[in-house]
ROSE-4610 file (N, C-alpha, C; in Angstrom, 1 decimal, always signed):
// ROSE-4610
residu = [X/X/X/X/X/X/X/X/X/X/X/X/X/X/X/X/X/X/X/X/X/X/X/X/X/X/X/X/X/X/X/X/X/X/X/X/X/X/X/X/X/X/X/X/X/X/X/X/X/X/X/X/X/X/X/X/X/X/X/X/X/X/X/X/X/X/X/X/X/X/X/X/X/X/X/X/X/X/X/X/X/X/X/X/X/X/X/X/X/X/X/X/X/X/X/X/X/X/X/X/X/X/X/X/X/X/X/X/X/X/X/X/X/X/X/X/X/X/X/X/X/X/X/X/X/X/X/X/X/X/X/X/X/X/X/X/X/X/X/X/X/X/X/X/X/X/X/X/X/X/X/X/X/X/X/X/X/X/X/X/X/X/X/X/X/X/X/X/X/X/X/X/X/X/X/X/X/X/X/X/X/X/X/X/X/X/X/X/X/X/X/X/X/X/X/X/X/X/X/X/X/X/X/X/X/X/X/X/X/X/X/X/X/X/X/X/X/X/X/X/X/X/X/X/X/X/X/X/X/X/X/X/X/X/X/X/X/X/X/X/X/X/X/X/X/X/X/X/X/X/X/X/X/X/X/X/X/X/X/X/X/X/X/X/X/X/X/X/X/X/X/X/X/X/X/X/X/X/X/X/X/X/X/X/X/X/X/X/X/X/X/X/X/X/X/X/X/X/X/X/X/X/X/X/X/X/X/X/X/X/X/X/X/X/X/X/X/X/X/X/X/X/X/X/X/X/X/X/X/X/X/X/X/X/X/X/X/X/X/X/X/X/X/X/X/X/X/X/X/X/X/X/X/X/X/X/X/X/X/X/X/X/X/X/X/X/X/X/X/X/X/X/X/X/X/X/X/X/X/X/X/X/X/X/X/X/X/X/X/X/X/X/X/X/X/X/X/X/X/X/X/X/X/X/X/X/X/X/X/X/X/X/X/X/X/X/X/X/X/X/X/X/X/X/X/X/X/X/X/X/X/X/X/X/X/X/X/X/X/X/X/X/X/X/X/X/X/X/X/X/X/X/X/X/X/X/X/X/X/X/X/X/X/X/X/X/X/X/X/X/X/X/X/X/X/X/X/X/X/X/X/X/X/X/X/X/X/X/X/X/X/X/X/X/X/X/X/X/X/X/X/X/X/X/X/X/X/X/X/X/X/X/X/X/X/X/X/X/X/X/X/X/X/X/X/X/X/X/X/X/X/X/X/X/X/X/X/X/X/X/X/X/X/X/X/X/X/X/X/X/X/X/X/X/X/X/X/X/X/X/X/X/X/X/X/X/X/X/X/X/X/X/X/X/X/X/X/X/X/X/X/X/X/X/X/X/X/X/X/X/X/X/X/X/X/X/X/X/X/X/X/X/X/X/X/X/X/X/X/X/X/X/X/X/X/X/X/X/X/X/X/X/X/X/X/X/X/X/X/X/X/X/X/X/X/X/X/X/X/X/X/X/X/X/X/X/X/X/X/X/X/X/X/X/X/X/X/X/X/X/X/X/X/X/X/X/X/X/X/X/X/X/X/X/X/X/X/X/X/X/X/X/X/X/X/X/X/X/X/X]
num = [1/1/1/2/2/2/3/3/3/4/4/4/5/5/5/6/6/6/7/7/7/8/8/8/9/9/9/10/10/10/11/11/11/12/12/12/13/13/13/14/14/14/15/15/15/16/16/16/17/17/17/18/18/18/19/19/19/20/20/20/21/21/21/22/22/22/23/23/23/24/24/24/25/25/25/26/26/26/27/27/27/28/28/28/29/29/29/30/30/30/31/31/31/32/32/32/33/33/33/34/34/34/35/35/35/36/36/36/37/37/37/38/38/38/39/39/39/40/40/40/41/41/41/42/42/42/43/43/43/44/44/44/45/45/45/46/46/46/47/47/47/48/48/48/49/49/49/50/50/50/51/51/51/52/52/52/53/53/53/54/54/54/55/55/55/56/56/56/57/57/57/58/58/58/59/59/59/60/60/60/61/61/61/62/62/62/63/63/63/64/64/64/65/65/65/66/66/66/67/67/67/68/68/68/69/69/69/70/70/70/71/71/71/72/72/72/73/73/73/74/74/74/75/75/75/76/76/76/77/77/77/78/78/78/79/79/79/80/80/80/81/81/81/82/82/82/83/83/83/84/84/84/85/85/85/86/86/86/87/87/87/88/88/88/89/89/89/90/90/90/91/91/91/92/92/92/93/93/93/94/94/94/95/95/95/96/96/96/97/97/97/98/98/98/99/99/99/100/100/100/101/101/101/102/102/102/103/103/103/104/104/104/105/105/105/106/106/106/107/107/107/108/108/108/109/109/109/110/110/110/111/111/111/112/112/112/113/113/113/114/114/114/115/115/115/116/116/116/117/117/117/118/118/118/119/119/119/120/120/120/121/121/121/122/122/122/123/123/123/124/124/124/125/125/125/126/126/126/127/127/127/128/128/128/129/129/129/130/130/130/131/131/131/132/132/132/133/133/133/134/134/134/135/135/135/136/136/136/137/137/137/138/138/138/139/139/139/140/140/140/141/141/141/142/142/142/143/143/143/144/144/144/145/145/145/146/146/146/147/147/147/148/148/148/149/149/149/150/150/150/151/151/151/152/152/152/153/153/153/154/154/154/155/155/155/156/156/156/157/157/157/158/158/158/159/159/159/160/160/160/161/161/161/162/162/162/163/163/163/164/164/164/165/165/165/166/166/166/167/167/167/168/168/168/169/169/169/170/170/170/171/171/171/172/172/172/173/173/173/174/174/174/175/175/175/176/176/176/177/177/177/178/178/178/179/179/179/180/180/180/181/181/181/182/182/182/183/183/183/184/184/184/185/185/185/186/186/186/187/187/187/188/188/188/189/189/189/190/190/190/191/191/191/192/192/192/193/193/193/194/194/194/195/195/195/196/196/196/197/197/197/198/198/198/199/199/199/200/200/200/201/201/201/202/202/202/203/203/203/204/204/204/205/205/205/206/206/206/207/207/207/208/208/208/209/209/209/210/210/210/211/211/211/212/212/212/213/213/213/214/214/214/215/215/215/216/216/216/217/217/217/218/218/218/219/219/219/220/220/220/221/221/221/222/222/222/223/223/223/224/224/224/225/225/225/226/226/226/227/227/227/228/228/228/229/229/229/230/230/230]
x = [+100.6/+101.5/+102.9/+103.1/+104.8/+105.0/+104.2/+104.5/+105.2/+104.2/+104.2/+105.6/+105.7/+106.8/+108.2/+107.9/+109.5/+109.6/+109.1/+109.5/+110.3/+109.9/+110.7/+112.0/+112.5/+113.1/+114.6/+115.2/+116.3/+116.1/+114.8/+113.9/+114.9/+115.2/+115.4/+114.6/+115.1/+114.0/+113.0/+112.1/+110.5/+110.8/+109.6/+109.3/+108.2/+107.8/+107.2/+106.0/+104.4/+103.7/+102.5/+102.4/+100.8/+100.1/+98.9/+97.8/+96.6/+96.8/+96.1/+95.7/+94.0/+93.7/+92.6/+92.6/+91.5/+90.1/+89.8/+88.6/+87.6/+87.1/+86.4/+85.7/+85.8/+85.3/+86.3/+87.6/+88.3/+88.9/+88.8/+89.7/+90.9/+91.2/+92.2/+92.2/+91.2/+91.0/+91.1/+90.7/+90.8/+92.1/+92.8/+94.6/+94.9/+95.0/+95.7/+95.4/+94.2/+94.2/+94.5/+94.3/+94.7/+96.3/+97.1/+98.4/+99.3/+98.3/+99.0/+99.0/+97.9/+97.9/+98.7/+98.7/+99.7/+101.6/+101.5/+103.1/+103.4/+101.8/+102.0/+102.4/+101.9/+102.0/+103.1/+103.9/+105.1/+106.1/+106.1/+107.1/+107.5/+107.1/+107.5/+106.2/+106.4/+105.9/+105.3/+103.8/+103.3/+102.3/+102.6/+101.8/+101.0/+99.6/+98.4/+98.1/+98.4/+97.6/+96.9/+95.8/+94.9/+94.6/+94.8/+94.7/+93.4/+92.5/+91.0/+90.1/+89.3/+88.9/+87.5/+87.3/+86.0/+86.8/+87.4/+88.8/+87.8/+88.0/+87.2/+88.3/+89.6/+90.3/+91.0/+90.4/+90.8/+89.4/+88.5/+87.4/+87.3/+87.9/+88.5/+89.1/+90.4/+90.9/+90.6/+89.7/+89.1/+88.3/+87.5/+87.1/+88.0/+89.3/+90.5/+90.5/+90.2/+90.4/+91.9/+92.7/+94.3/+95.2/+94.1/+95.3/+96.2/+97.2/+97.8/+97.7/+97.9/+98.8/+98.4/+98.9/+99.0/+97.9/+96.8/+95.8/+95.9/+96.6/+96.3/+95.5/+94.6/+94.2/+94.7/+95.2/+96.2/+95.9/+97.0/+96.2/+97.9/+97.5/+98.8/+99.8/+99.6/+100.1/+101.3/+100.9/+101.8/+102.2/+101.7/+102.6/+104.1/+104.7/+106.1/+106.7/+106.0/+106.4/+106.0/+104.6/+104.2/+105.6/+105.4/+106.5/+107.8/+108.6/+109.9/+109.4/+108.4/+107.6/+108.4/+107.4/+107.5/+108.8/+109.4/+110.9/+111.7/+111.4/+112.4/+111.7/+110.5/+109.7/+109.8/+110.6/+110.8/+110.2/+109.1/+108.1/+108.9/+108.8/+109.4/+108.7/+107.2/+106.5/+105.4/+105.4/+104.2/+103.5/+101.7/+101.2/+100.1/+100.0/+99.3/+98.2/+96.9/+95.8/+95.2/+94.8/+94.6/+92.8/+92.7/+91.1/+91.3/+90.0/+89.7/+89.8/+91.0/+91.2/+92.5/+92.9/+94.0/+94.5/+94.4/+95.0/+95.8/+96.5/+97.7/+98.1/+97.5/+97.5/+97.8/+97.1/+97.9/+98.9/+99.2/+100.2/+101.7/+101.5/+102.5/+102.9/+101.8/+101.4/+102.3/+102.3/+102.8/+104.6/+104.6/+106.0/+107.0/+106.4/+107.4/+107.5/+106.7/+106.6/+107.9/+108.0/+108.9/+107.7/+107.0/+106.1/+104.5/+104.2/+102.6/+101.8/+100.8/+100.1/+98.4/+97.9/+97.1/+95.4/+94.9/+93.8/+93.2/+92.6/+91.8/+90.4/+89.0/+88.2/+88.4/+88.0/+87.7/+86.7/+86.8/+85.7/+86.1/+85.2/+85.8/+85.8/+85.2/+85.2/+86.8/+86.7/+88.1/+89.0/+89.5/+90.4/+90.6/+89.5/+89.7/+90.2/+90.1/+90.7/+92.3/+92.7/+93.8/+94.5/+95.1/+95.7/+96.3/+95.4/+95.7/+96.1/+95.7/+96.6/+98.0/+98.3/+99.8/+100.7/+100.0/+100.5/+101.2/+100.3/+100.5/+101.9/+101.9/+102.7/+104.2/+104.2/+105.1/+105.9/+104.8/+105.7/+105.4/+104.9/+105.1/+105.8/+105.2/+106.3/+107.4/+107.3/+108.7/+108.7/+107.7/+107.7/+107.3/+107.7/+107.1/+105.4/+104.8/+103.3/+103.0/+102.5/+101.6/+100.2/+99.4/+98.5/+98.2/+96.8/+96.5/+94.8/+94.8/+93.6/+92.5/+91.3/+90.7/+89.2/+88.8/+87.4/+87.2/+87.9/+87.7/+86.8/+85.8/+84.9/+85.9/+85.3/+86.5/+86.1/+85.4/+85.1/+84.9/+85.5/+85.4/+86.4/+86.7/+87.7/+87.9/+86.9/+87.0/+88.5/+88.5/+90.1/+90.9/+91.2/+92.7/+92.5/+91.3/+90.9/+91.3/+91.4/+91.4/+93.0/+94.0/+95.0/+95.8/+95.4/+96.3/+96.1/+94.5/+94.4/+95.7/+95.7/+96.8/+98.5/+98.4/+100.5/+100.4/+99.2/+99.3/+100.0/+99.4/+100.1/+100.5/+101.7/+103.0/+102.6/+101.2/+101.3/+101.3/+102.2/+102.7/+101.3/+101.2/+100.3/+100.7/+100.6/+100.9/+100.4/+101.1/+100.9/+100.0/+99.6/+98.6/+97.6/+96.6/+94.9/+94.0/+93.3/+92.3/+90.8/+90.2/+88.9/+87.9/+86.7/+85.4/+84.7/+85.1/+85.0/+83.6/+83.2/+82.6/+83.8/+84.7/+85.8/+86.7/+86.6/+87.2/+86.1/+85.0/+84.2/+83.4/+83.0/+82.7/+83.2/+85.0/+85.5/+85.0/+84.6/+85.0/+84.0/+82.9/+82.1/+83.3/+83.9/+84.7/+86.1/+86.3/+87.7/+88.7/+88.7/+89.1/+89.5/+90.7/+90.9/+90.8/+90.9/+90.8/+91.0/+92.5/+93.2/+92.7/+92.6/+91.9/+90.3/+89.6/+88.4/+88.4/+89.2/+89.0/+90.5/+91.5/+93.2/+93.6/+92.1/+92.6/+91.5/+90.9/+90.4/+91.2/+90.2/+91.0/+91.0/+90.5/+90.7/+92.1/+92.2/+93.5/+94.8/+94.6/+95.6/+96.1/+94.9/+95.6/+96.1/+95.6/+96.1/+97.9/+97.9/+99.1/+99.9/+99.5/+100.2/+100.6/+99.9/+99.9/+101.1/+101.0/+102.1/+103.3/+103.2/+104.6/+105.3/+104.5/+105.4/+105.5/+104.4/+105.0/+106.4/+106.3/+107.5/+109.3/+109.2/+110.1/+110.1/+109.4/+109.3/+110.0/+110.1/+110.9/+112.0/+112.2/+113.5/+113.1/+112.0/+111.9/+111.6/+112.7/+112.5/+110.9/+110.1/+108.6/+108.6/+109.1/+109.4/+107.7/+107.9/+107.1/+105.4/+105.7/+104.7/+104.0/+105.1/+104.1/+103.6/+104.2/+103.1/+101.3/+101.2/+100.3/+98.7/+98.8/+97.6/+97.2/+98.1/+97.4/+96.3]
y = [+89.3/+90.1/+90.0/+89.0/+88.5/+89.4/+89.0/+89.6/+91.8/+92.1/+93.6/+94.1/+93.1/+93.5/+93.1/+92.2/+91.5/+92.3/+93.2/+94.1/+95.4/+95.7/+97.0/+96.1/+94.9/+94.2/+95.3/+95.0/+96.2/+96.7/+97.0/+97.9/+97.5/+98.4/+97.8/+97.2/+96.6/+95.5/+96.3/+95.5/+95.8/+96.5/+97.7/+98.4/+97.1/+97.1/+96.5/+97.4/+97.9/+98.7/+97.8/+97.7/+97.0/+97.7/+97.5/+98.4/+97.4/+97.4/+96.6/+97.0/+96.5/+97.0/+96.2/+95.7/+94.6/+94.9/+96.4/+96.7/+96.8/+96.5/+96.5/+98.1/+98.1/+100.0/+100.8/+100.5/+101.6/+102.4/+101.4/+102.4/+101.5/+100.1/+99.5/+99.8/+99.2/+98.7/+100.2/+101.5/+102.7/+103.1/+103.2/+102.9/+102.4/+101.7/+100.2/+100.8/+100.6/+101.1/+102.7/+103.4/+104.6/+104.7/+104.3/+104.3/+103.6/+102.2/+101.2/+102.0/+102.5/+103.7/+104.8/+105.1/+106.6/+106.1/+105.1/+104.1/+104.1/+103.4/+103.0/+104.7/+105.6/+107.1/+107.7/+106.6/+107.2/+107.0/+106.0/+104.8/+103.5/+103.3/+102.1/+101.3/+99.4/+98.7/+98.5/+98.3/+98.0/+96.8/+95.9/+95.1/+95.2/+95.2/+95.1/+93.8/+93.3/+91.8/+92.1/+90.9/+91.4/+90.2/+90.0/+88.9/+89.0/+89.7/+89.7/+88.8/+87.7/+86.8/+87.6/+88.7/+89.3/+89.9/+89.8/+90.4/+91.8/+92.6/+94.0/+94.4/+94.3/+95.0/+94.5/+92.7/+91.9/+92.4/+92.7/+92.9/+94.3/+95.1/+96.4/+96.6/+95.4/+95.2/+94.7/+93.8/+93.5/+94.7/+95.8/+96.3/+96.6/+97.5/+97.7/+97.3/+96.0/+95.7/+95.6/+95.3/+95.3/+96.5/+97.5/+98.4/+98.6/+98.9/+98.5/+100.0/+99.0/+98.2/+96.9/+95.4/+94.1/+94.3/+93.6/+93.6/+91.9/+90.9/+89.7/+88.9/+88.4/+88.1/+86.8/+86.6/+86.1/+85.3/+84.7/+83.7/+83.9/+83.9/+84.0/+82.9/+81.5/+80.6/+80.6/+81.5/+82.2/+83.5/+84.2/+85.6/+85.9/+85.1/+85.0/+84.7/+83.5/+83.4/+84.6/+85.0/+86.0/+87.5/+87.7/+88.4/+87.7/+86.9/+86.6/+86.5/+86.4/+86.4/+87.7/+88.6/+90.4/+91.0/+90.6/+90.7/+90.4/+89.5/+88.6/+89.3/+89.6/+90.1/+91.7/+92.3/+93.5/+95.3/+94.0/+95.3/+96.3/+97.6/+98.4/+98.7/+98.2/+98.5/+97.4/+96.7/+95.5/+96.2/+96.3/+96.7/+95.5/+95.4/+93.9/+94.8/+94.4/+95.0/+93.5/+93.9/+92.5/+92.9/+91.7/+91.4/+92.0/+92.5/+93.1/+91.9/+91.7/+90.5/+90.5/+89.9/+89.8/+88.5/+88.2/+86.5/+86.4/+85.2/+85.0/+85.5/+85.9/+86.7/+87.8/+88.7/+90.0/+90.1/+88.9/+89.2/+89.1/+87.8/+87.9/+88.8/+90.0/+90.9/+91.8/+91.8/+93.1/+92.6/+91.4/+91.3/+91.6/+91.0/+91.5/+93.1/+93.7/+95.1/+96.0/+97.2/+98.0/+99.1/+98.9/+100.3/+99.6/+100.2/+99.5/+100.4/+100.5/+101.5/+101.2/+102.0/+101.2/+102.6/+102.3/+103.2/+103.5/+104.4/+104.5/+105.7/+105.5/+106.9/+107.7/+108.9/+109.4/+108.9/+108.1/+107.5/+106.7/+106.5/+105.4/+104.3/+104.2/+102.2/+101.8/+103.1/+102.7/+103.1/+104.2/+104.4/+102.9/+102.3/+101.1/+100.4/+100.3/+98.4/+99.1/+100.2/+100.7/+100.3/+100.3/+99.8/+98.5/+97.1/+96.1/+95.8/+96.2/+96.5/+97.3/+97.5/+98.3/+97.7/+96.9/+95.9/+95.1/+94.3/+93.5/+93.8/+94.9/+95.3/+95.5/+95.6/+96.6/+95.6/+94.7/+93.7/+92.4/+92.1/+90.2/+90.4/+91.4/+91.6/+92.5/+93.1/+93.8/+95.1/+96.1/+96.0/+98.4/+98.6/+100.4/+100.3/+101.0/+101.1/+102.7/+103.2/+104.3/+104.4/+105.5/+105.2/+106.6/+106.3/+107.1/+107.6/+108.6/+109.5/+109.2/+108.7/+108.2/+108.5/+109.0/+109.6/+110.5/+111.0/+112.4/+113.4/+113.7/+115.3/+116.1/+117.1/+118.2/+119.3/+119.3/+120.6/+120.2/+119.9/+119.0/+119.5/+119.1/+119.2/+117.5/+117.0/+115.5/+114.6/+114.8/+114.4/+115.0/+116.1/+116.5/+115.8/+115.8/+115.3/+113.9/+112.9/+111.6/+111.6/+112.6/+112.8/+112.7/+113.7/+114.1/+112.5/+112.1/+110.6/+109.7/+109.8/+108.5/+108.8/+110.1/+110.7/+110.3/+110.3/+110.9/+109.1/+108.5/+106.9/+106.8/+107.2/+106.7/+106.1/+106.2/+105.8/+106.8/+106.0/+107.6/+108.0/+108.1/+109.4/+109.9/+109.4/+110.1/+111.2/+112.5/+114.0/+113.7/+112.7/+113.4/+112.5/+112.6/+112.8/+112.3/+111.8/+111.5/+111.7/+113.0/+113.4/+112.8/+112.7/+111.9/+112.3/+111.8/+112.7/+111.5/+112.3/+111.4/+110.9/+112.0/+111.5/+110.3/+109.8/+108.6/+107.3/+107.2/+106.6/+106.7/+108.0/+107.8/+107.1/+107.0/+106.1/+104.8/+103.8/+102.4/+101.9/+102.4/+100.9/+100.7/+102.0/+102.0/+101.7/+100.8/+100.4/+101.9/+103.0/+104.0/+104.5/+105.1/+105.7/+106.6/+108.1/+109.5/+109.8/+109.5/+110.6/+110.4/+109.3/+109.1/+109.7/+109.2/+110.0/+111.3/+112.3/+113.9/+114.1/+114.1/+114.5/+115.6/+116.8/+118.2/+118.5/+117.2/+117.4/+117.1/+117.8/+117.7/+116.5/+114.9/+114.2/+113.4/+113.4/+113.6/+114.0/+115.3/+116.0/+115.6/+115.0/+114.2/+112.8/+112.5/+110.5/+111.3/+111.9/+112.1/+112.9/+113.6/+114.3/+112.3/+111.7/+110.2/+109.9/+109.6/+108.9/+109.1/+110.8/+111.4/+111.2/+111.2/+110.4/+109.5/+108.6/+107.0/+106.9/+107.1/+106.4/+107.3/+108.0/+109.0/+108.0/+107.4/+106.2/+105.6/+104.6/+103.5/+104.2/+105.2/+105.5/+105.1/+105.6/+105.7/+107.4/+107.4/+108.9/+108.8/+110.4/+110.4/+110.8/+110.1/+110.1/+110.8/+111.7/+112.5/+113.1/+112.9/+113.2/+114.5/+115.6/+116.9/+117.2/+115.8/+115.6/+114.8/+114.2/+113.2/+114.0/+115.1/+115.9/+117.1/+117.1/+118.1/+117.5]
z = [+84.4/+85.2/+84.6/+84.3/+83.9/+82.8/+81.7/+80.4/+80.6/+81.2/+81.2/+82.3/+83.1/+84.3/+83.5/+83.0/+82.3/+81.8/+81.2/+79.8/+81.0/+82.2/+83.0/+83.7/+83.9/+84.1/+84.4/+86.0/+86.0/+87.0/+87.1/+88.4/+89.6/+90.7/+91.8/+92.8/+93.7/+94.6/+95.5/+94.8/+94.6/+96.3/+96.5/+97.9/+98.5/+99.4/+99.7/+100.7/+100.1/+100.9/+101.9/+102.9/+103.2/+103.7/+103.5/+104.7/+105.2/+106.4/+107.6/+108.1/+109.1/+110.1/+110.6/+111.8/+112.2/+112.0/+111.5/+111.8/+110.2/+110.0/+108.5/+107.9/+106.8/+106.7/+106.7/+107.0/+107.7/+106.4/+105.3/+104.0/+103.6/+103.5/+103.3/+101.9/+101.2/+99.7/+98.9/+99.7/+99.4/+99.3/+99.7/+100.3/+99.3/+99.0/+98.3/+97.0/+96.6/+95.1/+94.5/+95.4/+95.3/+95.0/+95.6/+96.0/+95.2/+94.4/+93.5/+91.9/+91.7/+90.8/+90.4/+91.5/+92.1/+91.7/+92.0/+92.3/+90.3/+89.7/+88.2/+87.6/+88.0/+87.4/+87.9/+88.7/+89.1/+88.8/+87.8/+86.8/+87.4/+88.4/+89.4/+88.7/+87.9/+87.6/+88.9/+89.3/+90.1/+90.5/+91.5/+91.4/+93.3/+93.3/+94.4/+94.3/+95.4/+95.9/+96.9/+96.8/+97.5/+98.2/+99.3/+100.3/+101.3/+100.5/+101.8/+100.4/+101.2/+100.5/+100.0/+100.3/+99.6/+98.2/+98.0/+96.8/+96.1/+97.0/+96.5/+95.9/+95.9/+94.8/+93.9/+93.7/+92.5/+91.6/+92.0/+91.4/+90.7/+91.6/+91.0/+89.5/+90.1/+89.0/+87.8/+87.9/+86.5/+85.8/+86.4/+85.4/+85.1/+85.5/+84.3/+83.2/+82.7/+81.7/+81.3/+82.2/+81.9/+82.2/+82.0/+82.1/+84.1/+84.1/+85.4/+85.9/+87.5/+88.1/+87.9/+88.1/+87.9/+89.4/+89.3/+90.8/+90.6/+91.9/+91.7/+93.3/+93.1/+94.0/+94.6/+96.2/+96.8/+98.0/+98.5/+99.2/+100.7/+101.7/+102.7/+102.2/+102.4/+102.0/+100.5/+99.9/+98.3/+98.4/+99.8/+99.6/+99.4/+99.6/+99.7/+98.2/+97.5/+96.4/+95.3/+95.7/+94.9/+94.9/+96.3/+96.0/+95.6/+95.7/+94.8/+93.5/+92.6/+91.7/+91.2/+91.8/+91.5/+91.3/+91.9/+92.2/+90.8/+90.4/+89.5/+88.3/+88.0/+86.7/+86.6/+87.8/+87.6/+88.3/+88.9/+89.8/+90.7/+90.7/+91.3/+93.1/+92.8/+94.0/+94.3/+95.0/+95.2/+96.7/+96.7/+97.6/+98.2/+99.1/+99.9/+100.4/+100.3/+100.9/+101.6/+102.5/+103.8/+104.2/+104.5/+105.1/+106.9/+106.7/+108.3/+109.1/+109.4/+110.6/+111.3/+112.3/+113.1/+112.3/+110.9/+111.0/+110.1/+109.9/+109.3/+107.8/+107.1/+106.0/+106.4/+107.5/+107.8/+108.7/+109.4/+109.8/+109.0/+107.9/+107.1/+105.9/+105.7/+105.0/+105.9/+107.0/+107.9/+107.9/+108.4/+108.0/+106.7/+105.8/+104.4/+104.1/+104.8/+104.3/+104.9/+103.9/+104.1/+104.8/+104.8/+105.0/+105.4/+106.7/+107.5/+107.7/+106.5/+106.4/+107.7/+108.2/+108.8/+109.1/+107.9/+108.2/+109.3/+109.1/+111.0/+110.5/+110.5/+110.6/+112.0/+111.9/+113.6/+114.4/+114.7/+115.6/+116.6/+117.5/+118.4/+118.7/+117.2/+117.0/+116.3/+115.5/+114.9/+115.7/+116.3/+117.3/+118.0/+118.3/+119.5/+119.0/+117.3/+116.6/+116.2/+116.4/+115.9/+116.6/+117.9/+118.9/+118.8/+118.3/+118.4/+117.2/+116.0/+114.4/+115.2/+115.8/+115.8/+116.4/+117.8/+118.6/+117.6/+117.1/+116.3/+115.2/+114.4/+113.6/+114.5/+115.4/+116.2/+117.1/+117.8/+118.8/+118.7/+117.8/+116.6/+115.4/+114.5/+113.1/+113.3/+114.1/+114.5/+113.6/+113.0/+111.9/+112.6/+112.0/+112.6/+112.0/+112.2/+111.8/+111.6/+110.8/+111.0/+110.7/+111.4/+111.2/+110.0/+109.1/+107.9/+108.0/+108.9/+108.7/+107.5/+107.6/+106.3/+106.4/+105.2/+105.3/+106.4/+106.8/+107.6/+107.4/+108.3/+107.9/+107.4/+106.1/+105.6/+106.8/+107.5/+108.5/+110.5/+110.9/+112.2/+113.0/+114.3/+115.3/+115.6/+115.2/+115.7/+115.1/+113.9/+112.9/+114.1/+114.4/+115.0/+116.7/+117.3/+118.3/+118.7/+117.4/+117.3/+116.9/+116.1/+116.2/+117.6/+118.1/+119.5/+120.5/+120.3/+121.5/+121.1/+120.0/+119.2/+119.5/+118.9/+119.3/+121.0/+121.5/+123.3/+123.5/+123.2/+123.5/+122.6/+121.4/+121.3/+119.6/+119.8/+117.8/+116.7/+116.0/+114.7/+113.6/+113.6/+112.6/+111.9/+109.8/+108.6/+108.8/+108.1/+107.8/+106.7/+106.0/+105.4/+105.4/+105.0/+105.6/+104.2/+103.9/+103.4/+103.9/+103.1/+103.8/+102.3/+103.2/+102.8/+101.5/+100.5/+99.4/+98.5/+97.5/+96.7/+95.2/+94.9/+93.8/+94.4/+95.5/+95.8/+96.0/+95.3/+94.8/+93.7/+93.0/+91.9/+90.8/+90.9/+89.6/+89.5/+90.8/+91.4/+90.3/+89.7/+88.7/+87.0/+87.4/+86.1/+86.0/+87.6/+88.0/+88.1/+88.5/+88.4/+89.8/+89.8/+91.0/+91.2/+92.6/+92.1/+91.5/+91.1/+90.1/+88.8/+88.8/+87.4/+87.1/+87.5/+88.0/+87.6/+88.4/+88.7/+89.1/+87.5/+88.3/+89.1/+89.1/+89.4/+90.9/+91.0/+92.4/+93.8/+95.0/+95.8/+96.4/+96.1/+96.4/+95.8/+94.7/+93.7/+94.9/+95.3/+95.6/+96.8/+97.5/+98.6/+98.4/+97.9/+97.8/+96.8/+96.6/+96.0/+97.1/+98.0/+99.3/+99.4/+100.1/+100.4/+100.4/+98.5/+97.9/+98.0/+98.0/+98.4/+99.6/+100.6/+101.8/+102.1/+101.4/+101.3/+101.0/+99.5/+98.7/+99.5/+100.2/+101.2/+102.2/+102.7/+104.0/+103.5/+102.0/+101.9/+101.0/+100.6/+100.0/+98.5/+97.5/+96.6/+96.1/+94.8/+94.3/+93.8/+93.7/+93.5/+91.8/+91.0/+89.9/+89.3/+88.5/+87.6/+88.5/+89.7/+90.3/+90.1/+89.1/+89.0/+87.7/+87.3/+85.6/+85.8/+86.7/+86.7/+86.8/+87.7/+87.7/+86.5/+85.7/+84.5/+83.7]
């Protein structure tokens, strides 16, 4: 990590993205790598830690074969230095992907962030673990939350259904949506993300809708974003 970050050295201080959610399945690791990609194609040196001890997106990372974002697999106990790490070596964007749990790794994951991403499917198992991921983000870390529509039917009433339950009690809800695609899995044996995968599909087009309102959440320009899909 050091080597490749020192060389963008200058960057301003690193954003800080996480995405959490007590419920397992929900799209964290999907999130996170998608977004850490998106961040690297955006000129922001990017570094993804991955603090779920099944390290599905340290393992990600290795098929890379190097090429970035920096994927480091992390422990709660060094999140802190990891980020002063990032910081000092130049990273423009560090993203924390957290283990399906309420515990101390995600909660200090939710704290440092500038931005609390928090997947949810339409269903009512996930609706139910959404609640206490926001609690949590909202009145211990002090921290805003939204939540990010994931694997959604492309043809349903159920997505807008599960929308309106969520605004009705007071939780925010990203404008844009991640529906249930096979290009946001076909890349994964070849460490690959959508865009990379298929730049001109419609799964592509959303994780980049995504990005763009991410990086507008924390006050980062979306640098080259209408070169990345040709």
């Amino acid at each position: 990590m050091a080597a490749r970050l020192q060389a963008a050295r200058g960057a301003e201080l690193v954003k800080i993205i996480s995405v959490v959610c007590q419920k397992g399945g929900a799209g964290k690791t999907t999130i996170a790598t998608n977004l850490a990609v998106l961040a690297e194609q955006a000129g922001y040196p990017t570094v993804l830690l991955d603090l779920d001890p099944q390290a599905t997106a340290a393992k990600w990372g290795d098929k890379r074969r190097g090429s970035p974002p920096d994927v480091v697999a992390a422990q709660a106990g060094r999140l802190v230095r990891l980020l002063e790490d990032a910081r000092k070596q130049g990273a423009g964007v560090a993203i924390i992907d957290t283990a399906p749990s309420a515990d101390a790794a995600a909660l200090e994951a939710t704290k440092a962030a500038d931005l609390v991403l928090v997947p949810c499917q339409p269903s009512d198992f996930d609706l139910g673990a959404v609640g206490s991921t926001v609690r949590v983000a909202e009145q211990i870390a002090g921290k805003q939350s939204w939540v990010v529509m994931n694997a959604v039917p492309p043809t349903s009433k159920i997505t807008e259904e599960a929308i309106a339950a969520l605004t009705e009690v007071g939780v925010r809800v990203a404008p844009a949506r991640l529906v249930r695609r096979l290009d946001f899995v076909n890349g994964l044996p070849a460490g690959q993300s959508a865009i990379e995968w298929n730049p001109k599909s419609k799964a592509a087009g959303e994780v980049v809708e995504l990005w763009q309102w991410a990086s507008q959440q924390v006050g980062m320009p979306a640098h080259h974003l209408d070169d990345v899909r040709e």
